[in-house]
N, C-alpha and C positions, 0 to 999 in steps of 0.2 A: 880704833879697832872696829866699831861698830860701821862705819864707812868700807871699810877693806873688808869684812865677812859681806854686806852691799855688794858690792864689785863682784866678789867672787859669785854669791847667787846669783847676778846678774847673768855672769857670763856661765855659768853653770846651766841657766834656763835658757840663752843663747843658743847654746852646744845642745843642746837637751829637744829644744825647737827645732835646729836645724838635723840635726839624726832622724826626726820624726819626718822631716817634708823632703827623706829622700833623699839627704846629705848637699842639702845645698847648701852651703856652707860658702859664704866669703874666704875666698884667699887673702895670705898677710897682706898685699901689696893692697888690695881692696880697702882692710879695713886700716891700716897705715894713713890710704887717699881720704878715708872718710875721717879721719881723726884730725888732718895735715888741715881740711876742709874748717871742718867744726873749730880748733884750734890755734888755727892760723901757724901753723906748725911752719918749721923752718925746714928747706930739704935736705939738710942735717940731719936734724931733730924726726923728719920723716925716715929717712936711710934706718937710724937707729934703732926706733919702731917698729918698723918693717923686720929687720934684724929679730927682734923681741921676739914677735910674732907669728916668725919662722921657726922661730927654735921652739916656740910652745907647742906651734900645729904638729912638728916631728913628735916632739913626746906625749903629744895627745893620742895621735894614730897609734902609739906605740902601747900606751894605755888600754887604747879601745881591742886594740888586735889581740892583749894578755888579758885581756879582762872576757871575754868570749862570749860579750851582749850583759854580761854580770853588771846590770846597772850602779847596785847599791858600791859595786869594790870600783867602778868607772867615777862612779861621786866621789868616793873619798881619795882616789888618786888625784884624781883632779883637780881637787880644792884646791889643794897646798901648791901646785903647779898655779893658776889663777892667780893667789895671793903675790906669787912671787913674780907673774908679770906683771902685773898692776903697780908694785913696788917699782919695777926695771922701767915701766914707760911714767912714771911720777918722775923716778931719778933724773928724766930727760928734760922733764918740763920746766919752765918756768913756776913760778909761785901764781902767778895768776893764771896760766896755761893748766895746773895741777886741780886751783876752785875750781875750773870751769868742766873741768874731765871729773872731776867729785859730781858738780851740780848734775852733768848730764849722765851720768850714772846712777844717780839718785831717781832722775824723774823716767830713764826706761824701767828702772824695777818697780816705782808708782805704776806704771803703764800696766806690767806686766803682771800687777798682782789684778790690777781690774779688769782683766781677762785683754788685756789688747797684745799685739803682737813685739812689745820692744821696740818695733823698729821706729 
């Protein structure tokens, strides 16, 4: 549990980073490549993630556009939407492919609490 609320601030501070520098914001298929990379994903296993990732971006925008800059009600739509791709791209992985997406999940939000950028 305390791994999966991880993940979610992670990418809560992700989203949160990238609004602030202008929306520059990686595309699913971007961050699909970078996970396929890091993971050694299969292009399966990337197709599906990509998949994940599109469907989050649609109800993120969808978030952001009903929430009218309203940070605080942006956070907690949010969350539960994060949790639940985090779960969708675990489902896809391997048991060792799952550590490895925890460990590096782990050491961006390390990063990000010591002021560095996540990436």
């Amino acid at each position: 549990m305390k791994k999966l609320l991880l993940m979610c601030c992670f990418l809560l501070g992700i989203s949160a980073a990238s609004h602030a520098q202008g929306g520059m914001r990686r595309s699913p298929e971007e961050r699909a490549k970078e996970l396929q990379t890091q993971l050694k994903l299969t292009d399966d296993q990337t197709t599906k993630i990509t998949a994940v990732y599109k469907e989050q971006a649609t109800k993120m925008d969808s978030v952001r556009t009903a929430a009218n800059g309203d940070r605080d009600a942006m956070r907690s739509a949010m969350r539960p939407m994060m949790e639940a791709t985090n779960t969708k791209i675990k489902a896809i992985l391997t048991a060792e492919q799952a550590a490895a997406y925890d460990k590096a999940m782990k050491e961006r939000m390390d990063r990000m609490r010591q002021g560095g950028s996540g990436q």
